[in-house]
C-alpha positions as CSV (number, residue, x, y, z in Angstrom):
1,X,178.5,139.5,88.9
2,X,179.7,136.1,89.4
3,X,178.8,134.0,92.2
4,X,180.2,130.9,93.5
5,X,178.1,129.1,96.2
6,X,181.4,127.5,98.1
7,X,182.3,130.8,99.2
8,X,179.6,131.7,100.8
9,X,178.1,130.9,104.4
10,X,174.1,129.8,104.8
11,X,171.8,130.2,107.4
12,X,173.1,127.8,110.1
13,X,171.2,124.3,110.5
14,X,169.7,124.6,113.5
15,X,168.0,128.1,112.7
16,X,166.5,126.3,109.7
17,X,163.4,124.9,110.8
18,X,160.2,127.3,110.5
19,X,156.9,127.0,112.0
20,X,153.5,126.8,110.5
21,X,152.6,130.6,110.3
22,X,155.9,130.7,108.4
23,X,155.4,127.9,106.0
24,X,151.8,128.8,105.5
25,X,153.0,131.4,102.7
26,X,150.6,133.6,100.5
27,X,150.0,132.0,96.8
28,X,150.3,134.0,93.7
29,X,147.5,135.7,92.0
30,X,146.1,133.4,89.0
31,X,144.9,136.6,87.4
32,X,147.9,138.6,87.3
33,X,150.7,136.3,88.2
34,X,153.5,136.4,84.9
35,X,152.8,132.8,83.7
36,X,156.8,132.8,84.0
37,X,156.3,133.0,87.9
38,X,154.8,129.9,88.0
39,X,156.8,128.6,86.0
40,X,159.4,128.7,88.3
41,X,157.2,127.6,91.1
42,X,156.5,124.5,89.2
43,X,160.4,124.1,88.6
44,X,161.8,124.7,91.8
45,X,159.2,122.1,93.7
46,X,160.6,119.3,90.9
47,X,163.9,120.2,92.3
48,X,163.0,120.1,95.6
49,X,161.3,117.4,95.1
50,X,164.3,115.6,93.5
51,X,166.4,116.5,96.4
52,X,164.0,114.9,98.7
53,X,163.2,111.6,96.7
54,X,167.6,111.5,96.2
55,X,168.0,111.7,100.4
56,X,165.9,108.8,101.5
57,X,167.3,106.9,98.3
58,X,171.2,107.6,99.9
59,X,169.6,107.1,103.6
60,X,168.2,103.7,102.5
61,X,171.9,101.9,101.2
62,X,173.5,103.8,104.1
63,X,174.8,101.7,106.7
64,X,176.4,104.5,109.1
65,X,173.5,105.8,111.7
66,X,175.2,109.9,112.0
67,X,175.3,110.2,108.0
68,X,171.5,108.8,108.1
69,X,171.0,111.2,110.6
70,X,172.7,114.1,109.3
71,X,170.6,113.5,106.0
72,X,167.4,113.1,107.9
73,X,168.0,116.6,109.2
74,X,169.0,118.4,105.7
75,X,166.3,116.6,104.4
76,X,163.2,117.9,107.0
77,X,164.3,121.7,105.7
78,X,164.1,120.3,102.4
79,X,160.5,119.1,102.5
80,X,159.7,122.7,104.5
81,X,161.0,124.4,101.3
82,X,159.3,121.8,99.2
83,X,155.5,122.7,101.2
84,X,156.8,126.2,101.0
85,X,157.3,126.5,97.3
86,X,154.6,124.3,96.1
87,X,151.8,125.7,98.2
88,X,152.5,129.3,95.9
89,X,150.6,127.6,93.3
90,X,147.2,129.3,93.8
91,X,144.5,127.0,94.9
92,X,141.5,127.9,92.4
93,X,143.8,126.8,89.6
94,X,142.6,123.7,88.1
95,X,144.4,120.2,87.7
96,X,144.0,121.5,84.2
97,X,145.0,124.8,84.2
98,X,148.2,123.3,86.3
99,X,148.8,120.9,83.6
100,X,149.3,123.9,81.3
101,X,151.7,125.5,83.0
102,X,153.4,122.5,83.9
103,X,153.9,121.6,79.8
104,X,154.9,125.3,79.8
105,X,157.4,124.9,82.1
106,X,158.6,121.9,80.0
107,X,159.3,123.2,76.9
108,X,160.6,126.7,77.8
109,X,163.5,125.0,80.1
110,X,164.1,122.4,78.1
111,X,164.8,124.9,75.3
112,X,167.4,127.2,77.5
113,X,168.9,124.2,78.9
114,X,169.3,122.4,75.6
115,X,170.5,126.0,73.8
116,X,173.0,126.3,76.6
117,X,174.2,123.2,76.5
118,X,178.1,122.7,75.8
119,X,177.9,118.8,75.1
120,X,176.4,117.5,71.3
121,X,174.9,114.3,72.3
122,X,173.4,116.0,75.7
123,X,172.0,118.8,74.0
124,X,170.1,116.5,70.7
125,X,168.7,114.7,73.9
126,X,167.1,118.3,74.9
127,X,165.8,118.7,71.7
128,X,164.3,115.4,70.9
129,X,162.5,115.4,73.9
130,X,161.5,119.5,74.1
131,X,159.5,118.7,70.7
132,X,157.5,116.1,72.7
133,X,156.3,118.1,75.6
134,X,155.4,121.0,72.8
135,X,152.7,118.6,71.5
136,X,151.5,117.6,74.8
137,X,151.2,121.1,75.6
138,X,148.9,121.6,72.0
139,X,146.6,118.1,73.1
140,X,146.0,119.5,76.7
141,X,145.1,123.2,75.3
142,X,142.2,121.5,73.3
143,X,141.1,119.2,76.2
144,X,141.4,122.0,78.3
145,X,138.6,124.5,76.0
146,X,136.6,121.4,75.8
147,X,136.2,120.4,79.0
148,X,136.4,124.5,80.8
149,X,135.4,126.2,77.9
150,X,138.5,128.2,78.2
151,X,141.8,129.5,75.7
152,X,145.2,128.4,76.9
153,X,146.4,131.3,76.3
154,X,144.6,132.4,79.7
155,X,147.1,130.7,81.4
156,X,150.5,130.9,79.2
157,X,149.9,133.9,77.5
158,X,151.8,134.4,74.1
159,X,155.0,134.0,75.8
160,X,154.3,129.8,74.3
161,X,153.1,129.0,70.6
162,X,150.0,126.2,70.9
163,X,150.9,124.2,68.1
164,X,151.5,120.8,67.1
165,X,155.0,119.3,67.5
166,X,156.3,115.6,66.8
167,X,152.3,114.1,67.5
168,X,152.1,112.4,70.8
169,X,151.0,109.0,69.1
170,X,154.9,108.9,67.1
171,X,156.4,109.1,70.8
172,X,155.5,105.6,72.0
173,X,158.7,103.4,71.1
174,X,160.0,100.1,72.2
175,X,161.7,101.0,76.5
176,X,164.9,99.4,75.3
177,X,165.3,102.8,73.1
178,X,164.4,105.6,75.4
179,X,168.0,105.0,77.3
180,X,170.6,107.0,76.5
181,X,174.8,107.5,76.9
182,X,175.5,109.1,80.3
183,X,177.9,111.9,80.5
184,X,181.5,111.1,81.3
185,X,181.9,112.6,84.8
186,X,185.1,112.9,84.2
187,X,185.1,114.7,81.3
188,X,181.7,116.2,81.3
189,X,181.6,120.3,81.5
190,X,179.9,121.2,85.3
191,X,177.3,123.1,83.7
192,X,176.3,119.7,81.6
193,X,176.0,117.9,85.1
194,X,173.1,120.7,86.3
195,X,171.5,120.8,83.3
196,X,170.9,116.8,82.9
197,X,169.8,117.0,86.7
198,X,167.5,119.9,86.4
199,X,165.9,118.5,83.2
200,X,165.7,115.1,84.7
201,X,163.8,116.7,88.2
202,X,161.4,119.3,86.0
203,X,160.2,115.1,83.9
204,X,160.0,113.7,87.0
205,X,157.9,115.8,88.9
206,X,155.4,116.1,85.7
207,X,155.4,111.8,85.5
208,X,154.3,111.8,89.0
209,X,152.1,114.5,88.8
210,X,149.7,112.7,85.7
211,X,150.5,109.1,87.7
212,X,148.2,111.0,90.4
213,X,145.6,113.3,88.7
214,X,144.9,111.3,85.5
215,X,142.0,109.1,86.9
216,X,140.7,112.3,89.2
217,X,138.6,113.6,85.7
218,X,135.6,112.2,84.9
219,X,135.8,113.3,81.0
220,X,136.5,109.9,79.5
221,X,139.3,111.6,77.3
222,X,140.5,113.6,79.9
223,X,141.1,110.4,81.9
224,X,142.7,109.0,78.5
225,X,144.8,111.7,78.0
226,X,146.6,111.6,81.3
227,X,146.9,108.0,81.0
228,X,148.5,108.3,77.2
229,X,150.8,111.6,77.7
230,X,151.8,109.9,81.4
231,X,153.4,107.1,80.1
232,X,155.0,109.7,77.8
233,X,156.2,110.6,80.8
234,X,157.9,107.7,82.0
235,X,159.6,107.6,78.8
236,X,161.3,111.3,79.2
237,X,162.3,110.6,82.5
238,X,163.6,107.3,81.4
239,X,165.4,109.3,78.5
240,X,167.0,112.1,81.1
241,X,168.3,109.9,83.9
242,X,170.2,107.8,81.8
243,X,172.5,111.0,81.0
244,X,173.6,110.9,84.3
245,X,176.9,108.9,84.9
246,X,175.8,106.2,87.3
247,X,179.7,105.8,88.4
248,X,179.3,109.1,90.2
249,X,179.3,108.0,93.7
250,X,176.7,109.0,96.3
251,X,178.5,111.8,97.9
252,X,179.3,112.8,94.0
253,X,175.8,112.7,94.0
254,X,175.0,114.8,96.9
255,X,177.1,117.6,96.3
256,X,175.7,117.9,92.7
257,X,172.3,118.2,93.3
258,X,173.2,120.5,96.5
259,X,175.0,122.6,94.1
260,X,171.8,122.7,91.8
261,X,169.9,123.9,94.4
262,X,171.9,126.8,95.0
263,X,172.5,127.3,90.8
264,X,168.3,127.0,90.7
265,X,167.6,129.4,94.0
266,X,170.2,131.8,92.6
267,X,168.8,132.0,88.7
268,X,165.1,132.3,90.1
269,X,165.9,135.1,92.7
270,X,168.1,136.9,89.6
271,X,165.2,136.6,87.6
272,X,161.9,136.9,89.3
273,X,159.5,139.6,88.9
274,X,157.2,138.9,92.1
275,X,159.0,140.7,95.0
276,X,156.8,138.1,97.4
277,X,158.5,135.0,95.5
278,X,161.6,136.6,94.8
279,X,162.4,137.1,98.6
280,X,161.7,133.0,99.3
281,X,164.3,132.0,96.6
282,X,166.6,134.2,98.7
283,X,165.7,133.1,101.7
284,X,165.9,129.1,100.2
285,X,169.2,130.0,98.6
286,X,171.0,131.2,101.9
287,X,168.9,128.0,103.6
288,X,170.8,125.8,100.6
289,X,174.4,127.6,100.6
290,X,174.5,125.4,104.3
291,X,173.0,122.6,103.0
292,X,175.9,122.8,100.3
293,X,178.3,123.2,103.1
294,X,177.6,119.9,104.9
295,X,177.4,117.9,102.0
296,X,181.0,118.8,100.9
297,X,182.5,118.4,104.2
298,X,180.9,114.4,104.1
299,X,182.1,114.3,100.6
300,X,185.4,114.9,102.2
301,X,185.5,112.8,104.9
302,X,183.6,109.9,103.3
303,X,185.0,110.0,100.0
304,X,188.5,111.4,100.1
305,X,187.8,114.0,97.4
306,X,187.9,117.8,97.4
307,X,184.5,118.8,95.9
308,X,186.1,121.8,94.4
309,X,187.5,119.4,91.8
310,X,184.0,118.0,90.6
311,X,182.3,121.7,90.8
312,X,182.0,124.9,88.6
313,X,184.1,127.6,90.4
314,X,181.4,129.9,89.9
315,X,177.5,129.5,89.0
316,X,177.0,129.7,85.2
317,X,174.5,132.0,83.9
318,X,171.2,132.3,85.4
319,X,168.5,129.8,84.5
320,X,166.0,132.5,82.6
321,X,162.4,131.4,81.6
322,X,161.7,133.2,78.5
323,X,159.9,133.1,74.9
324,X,161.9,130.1,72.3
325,X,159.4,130.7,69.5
326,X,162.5,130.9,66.8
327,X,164.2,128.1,68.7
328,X,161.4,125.3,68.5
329,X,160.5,126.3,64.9
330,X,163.6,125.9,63.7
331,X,163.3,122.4,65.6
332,X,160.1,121.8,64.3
333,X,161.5,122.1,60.4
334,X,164.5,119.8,61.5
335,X,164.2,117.6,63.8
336,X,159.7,116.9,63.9
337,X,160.3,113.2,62.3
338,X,163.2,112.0,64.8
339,X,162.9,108.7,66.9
340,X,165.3,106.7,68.4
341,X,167.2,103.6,68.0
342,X,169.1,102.2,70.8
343,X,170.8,105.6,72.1
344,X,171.0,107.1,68.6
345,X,168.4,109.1,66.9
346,X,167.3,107.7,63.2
347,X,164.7,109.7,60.6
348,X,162.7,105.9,59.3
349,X,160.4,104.6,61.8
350,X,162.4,101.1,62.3
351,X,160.9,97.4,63.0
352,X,161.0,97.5,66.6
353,X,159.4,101.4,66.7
354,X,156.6,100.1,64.6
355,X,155.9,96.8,67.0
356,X,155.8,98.7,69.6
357,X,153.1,101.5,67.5
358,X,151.2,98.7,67.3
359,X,151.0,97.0,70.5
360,X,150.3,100.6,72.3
361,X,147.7,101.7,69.3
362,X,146.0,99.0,68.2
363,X,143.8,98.9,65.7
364,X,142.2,102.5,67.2
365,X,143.0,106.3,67.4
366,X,144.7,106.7,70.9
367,X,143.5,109.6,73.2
368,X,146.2,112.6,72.0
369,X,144.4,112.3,68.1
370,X,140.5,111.8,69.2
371,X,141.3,115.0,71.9
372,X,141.9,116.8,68.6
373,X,139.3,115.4,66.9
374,X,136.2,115.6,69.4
375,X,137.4,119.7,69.5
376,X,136.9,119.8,65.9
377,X,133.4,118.2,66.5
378,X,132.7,120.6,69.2
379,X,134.0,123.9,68.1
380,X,134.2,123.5,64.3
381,X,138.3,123.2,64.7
382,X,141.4,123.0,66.5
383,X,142.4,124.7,68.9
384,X,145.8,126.6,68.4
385,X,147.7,130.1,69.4
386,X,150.4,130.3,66.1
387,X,151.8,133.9,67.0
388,X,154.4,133.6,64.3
389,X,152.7,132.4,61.8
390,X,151.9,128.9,59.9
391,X,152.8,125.6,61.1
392,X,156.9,125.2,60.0
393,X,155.8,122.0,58.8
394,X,153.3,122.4,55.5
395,X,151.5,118.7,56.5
396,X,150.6,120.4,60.4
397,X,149.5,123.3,59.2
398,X,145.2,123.6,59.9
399,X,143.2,126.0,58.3
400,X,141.3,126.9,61.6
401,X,144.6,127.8,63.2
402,X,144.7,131.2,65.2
403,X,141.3,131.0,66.4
């Protein structure tokens, strides 16, 4: 049934705010949680997140002290559902093991946004950069048996193959060409608008994340390999932002990612399969639906614009976590020898892609292909999880795969 989050009243402001026993929420079970519950988790604290970092952005070039102030209070129940949603990530999970789940997250909403997505250029930019995070995923599941003597599957079951995709040492190119054409607000579909926001917060969160855990390892390659895929990082985030229109205007702005919110709270609570999690999207959705509330009524006073006219009249479809197998094979056989050039995308690795190869590189093998190579030392080969058979791409494929 459809749903549309302007017709609908929240939990009013002022009954917002919890207290610590509240906050202080039970996390999920590592041994029996569906790895698509965390997930989820991992999603909705990079759009919290988001929300949060976007407030004190908007308070900071604000000159008028009740907006500031009306944002300062949206924004305290914002970090409450940020503690709230974050602190379900269960605590004897490693940095690791988080990692996993994290690259998990990555490619399997990356792949339903991009497969959803109405808009050409939008939805290449999903699959140029899905095929990134899928080898990132395949360089952390060998660190990760190396340094706990553990299977990645253990954490993302066989819902995501564990294979190579376009090799993390192709992804360093020149800054200039990780920016991309923004969406036309004008013109752009509203679906287009949550999709480049969502993908944009899920980078974002992941960048920060290996800014701060990276140097926590003691594993020289593990500390290398945070460092390497992080500045990945930087360049998907890069990549994602820059589809954003930047002549939106700040209340534009507001009410989008107010909307998100709701779109994200809404798909999660249709979807979960934890009744514990599923109740705190639907408590965080009706917390949200207010939040929306305010923000149109200052987009209206401030900005002289009905937000109904920028805004889906209903939420799309819901935002499902669930296996893309097909999807990134077929992207694999396509699309693996991609980079870009300027905002295009070009097949021959051009002058300035190859200065930069070799200013990053050097003259040495950079973390993401000794990871691969130190596990063949250790265990005798790679290590892999190819459910649906070879490598799409006959020069990836590895006779140890399928361990």
């Amino acid at each position: 049934m459809s749903f549309n989050p302007l017709e609908h009243r929240g939990i009013p402001l002022d009954r917002q705010i919890r207290d610590w026993r509240e906050l202080n929420v039970t996390p999920v079970d590592p041994d029996r949680c569906d790895p698509y519950t965390k997930c989820r988790i991992i999603a909705m604290n990079g759009i919290e997140v988001e929300a949060i970092m976007f407030s004190h952005h908007f308070s900071r070039v604000c000159p008028d002290m009740d907006i500031k102030r009306r944002l300062a209070e949206v924004r305290y129940v914002e970090q409450q559902q940020q503690k709230t949603v974050n602190w379900l990530l269960p605590g004897q999970a490693s940095v690791l093991e988080t990692t996993l789940s994290y690259e998990q997250v990555a490619v399997d909403l990356t792949c339903w946004v991009a497969r959803m997505e109405p808009d050409p250029y939008l939805r290449q930019a999903y699959e140029f950069g899905v095929l990134e995070d899928f080898d990132h995923l395949y360089r952390y599941a060998n660190l990760y048996e190396m340094v706990e003597h553990r299977k990645a599957e253990k954490i993302v079951d066989a819902l995501t193959e564990v294979i190579p995709g376009r090799p993390t040492v192709r992804q360093h190119r020149h800054p200039a060409d990780n920016v991309r054409e923004p969406y036309d607000r004008a013109a752009a579909a509203p679906e287009s608008k949550l999709h480049a926001l969502t993908i944009m917060a899920a980078e974002q969160q992941t960048m920060n994340f290996y800014m701060n855990v990276g140097p926590m390892y003691m594993e020289p390659i593990a500390r290398q390999l945070y460092q390497e895929i992080g500045m990945v990082e930087e360049e998907h985030v890069t990549h994602y932002e820059s589809l954003v229109d930047p002549g939106e205007t700040w209340w534009e702005r507001l009410v989008n990612h107010e909307y998100n919110e709701c779109y994200m709270y809404h798909s999660f609570m249709e979807t979960e399969t934890d009744p514990a999690v599923k109740a705190i999207w639907e408590l965080h959705l009706n917390m949200e639906l207010e939040h929306l509330r305010i923000a149109c009524d200052l987009m209206r006073r401030h900005d002289g614009r009905d937000p109904e006219s920028i805004l889906a009249p209903q939420l799309p479809e819901p935002v499902t976590f669930e296996p893309n197998k097909e999807f990134v094979r077929d992207l694999l056989a396509t699309q693996i020898d991609l980079t870009t050039l300027g905002a295009g995308y070009v097949r021959e690795a051009h002058e300035r892609f190859q200065k930069m190869q070799r200013q990053v590189n050097g003259d040495e093998k950079p973390p993401s292909e000794r990871v691969i190579d130190q596990h063949r030392d250790m265990f005798g080969g790679e290590y892999r999880m190819a459910t649906e058979g070879d490598h799409p791409v006959t020069e990836l494929q590895e006779a140890h795969a399928g361990r």
